[in-house]
Phi, psi and omega in degrees: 000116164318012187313144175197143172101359191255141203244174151291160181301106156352139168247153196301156156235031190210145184297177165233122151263145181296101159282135168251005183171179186269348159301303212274324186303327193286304169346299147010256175327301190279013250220298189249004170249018227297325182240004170277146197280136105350280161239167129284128150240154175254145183277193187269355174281336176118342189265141189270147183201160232241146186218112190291193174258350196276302194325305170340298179254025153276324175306306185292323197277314204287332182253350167266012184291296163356262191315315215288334186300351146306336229017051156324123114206153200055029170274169192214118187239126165246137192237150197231162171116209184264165178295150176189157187306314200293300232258327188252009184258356183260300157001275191309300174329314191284317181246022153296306187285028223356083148252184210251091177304109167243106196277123205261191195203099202315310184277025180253164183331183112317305186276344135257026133307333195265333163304339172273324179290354177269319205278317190264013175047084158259146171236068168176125189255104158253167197171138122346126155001282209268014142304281159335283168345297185308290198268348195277326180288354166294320227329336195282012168250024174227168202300158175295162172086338173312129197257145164240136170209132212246128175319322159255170194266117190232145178231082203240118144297159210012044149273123172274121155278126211298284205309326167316310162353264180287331156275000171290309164324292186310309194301297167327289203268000147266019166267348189126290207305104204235059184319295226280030197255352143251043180254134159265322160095103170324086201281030174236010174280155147295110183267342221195129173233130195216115184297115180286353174185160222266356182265118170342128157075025180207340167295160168205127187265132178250090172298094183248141216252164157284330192288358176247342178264327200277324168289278192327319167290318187281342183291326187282311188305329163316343195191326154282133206240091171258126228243193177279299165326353196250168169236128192273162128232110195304088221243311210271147197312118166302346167314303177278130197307303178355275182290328162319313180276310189269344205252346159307250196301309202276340153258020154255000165296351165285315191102001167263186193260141184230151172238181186226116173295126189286352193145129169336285209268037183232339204287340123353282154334281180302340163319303192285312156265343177282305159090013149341114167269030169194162200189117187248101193229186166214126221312332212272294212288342184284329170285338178292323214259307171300331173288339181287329185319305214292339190281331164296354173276331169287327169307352178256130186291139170063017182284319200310267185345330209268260157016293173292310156327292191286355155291326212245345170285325206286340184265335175273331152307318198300325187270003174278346192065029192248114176306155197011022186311329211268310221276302137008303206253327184271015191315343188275337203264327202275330186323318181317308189288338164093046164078313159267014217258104181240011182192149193224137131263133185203136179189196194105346182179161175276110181287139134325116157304318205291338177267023201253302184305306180323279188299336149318300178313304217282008182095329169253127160274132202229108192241145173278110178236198205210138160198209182203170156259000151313332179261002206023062330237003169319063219256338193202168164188184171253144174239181166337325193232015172213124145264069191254131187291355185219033178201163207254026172060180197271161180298177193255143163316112184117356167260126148260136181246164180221157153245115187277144162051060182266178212247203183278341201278314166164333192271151211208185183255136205277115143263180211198121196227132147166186153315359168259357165302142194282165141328313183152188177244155202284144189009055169202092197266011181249010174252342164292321208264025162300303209263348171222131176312165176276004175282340189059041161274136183277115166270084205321316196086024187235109159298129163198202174215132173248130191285182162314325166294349177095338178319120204263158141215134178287074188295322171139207195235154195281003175259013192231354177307091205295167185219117171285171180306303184290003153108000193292152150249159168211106185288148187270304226252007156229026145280292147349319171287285144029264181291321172291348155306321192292109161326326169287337167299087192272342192173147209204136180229150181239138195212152160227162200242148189224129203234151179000068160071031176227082183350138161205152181269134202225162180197134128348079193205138191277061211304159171288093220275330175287313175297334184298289158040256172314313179288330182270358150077020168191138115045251185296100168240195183219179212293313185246023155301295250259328178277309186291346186289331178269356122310339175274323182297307161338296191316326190284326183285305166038265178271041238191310195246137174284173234281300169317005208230308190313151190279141165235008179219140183238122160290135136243137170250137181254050175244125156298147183299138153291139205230163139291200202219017152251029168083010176258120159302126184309060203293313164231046164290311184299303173326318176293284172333302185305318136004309168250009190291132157262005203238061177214166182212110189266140189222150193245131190248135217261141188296000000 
């Protein structure tokens, strides 16, 4: 094996206590957290009110009391809606009680949910109203026996209410009848099957162990220090492991508290009452969110000047050793975050160092990471003792990393070795042994490099690698980093085209149409304000690139990319899409 960059495993710098399955973390939690609030939630008046960790892990035992007097196990029950207390009590339940969890995402069609409820062979629905509801009007394409059980009190003949439910559990476990406390749960059985695309033949259920979800919680405990004191507010879909494992289990295995954001356009409002010291994000809203910072700064006189001061005081506190001086000075700005707002974790796609940097100066630490859901999906982060605005930190303790086959430059394909590797993809054993070696390294499809320091960076993925005629590579996704600097510019996908036996770098791209606006100082613009302003940007990244690099043809859509629902552009899917977009302008940029 060709390899370079590979270190010994990191080791914790923070004590760990030892989970073996989700049982013993809830147990755990509640052991030692027994009366700390769990969640803050809102009732249907709009008023918050607190769910202990001992309630907590009585909600969970009363509904796997519940599956096992069915005699559930080793069933594979899928739960669909939105985050909710109800959604994560089932998450535990189904896999304290060892049945199999499959979290489907809530935006994908009805006809695929029910291929995914098909693909992972579940006989159980737990689900939100207008989930249910949806898939429920099928039932005659689902097995005789299939069950629904719904979140809200619904009056569907054979639809079950979650609350009925779950007192059926409660009444069993104050008679006495405590099934699961004679359940062992394997923790290297697949507890959790999680589809990576809701499409027939193009989906892969990515088959996760507890003992692969549970190394990954103790590895963040290891180099992130998340106390009893903190508060999550829970913004990104709980379908997906990112927030599940880390934006969840590790914290409740900490001991804070999580609220649930109601929706983007509440999220200002829940800043401001939830008051959240930690925040699990992605790089698209944290930019969204900086660009509003900086416009208001620009509406203030002499705010740019103010701003930059004040960055540069914030970097002279730090090195003088003078505490929250930062925190002090950006105080108007942290109000937004509702005042406590002290760690940011963000990964899923590559963040502007420069808003990376920003939000550091500002007193929040912002650390950047990197995973798969293969991985369950934490593979690398920045910590407690490393910040860096351009790089995805170092592996999380228990993970090796590798760089396979690196070129001259350093760069190569990111493996992946440890208790965090999945099982495999559900009953598709020739596409596991695509991606793991018989040595059991895991192959990301992920380019990158690593310095001396162990410090990872993320170069782009190896199936998006343009190859010019003359053997030159080009990541499309640091031509993109590039171009997403540019203000006029909201989103760019890089591609090549290939013209009389010649390569040439072509881009996608979605201008920012309020900025075009704003530089033109009115309103009513045109077709072809809008091509000169993104020729000119182009032009600037440009001189910016060596010759081999440079762009020479541009799409503008006047469409946003279709995304995931962690904010990652479909690229080619959208690539695909362009083809029939007629609400596109192609403008050729001359050498």
């Amino acid at each position: 094996m060709n390899v370079k960059s590979r270190f010994p495993v990191n080791n914790p710098f923070y004590d760990v206590r030892y989970i073996r399955d989700f049982k013993d973390l809830i147990n755990q939690s509640e052991n030692l957290f027994s009366e700390r609030p769990a969640y803050k939630l809102r009732n249907r008046d709009g008023i918050y009110y607190e769910v202990t960790y001992s309630s907590f892990r009585h909600s969970i035992y009363y509904l796997a009391n519940s599956l096992v007097n069915d005699n559930y196990s080793r069933t594979h029950i899928a739960v669909v809606g939105a985050n909710s207390y109800n959604w994560s009590v089932t998450y535990l339940a189904v896999t304290c009680s060892d049945n199999v969890i499959v979290p489907i995402d809530k935006e994908l069609t009805p006809d695929n949910m029910m291929d995914v409820i098909k693909d992972s062979d579940s006989t159980i629905l737990f689900g939100d109203k207008k989930y249910i509801t949806s898939i429920e009007a099928r039932k005659d394409e689902l097995p005789d026996g299939f069950r629904f059980i719904c979140f809200d009190d619904v009056e569907i003949d054979g639809v079950e209410y979650f609350e009925d439910y779950l007192d059926i559990g409660r009444n069993l476990y104050r008679s006495g009848v405590k099934h699961l406390d004679n359940i062992t749960v394997d923790p290297e059985a697949t507890t959790a099957i999680l589809f990576t695309s809701g499409t027939t033949g193009v989906s892969k259920g990515v088959c996760l162990s507890q003992k692969n979800i549970c190394s990954v919680v103790m590895g963040a405990a290891g180099c992130i220090k998340v106390t009893e004191e903190d508060q999550l507010l829970s913004v990104l879909p709980i379908h997906h492991t990112y927030e599940c494992t880390v934006g969840f289990l590790y914290i409740i295995y900490s001991g804070a508290c999580i609220s649930f954001n109601q929706g983007l356009r509440y999220i200002t409002r829940d800043f401001k009452e939830v008051k959240p010291t930690c925040f699990i994000t992605v790089p698209l809203l944290i930019e969204k969110v900086h660009a509003k910072i900086m416009k208001k700064m620009e509406e203030k006189t002499a705010g740019k000047l103010i701003f930059k001061i004040g960055k540069y005081a914030s970097k002279f506190s730090k090195a003088m050793g003078i505490k929250d001086l930062d925190r002090k000075i950006f105080s108007e700005v942290l109000e937004t975050f509702g005042g406590k707002l002290r760690l940011i974790v963000t990964g899923a796609a590559a963040i502007d160092p420069r808003v990376a940097e920003d939000f550091m100066h500002m007193g929040i630490d912002l650390y950047i990471g990197y995973g798969l859901t293969e991985c369950a999906p934490l593979v690398a982060c920045n910590n407690d003792r490393l910040m860096l605005p351009d790089s995805i930190g170092t592996p999380m303790p228990g993970a090796e990393v590798a760089i396979y086959n690196p070129d001259d430059l350093g760069v190569g394909e990111i493996w992946v070795r440890g208790p965090m590797v999945m099982n495999g993809y559900y009953k598709n054993q020739e596409a596991t042994d695509e991606v793991i070696t018989p040595d059991g390294w895991f192959r990301t499809g992920d380019l990158g490099t690593c310095d001396r320091h162990n410090c990872y960076k993320i170069t782009g993925r190896c199936k998006n690698v343009i190859v010019t005629k003359n053997g030159k590579n080009i990541f499309p996704e640091e031509v993109e980093l590039y171009l997403n600097t540019n203000p006029v510019i909201e989103e760019s996908i890089v591609y090549a085209d290939d013209v009389d036996d010649e390569t040439l770098v072509s881009v996608q791209i979605y201008p920012n149409y309020e900025q075009i606006k704003n530089n033109l100082k009115r309103q009513d613009i045109t077709k072809e304000d809008v091509q000169k302003s993104v020729e000119e940007a182009v032009k600037d990244v440009n001189k910016k690139l060596p010759k081999y690099k440079k762009i020479r043809n541009i799409e503008i859509s006047e469409q946003e990319f279709e995304k995931t629902t962690t904010k990652k552009i479909k690229r080619h899917a959208n690539l695909k899409n362009k083809k029939e977009n007629t609400e596109t302008t192609k403008v050729e940029i001359e050498e």
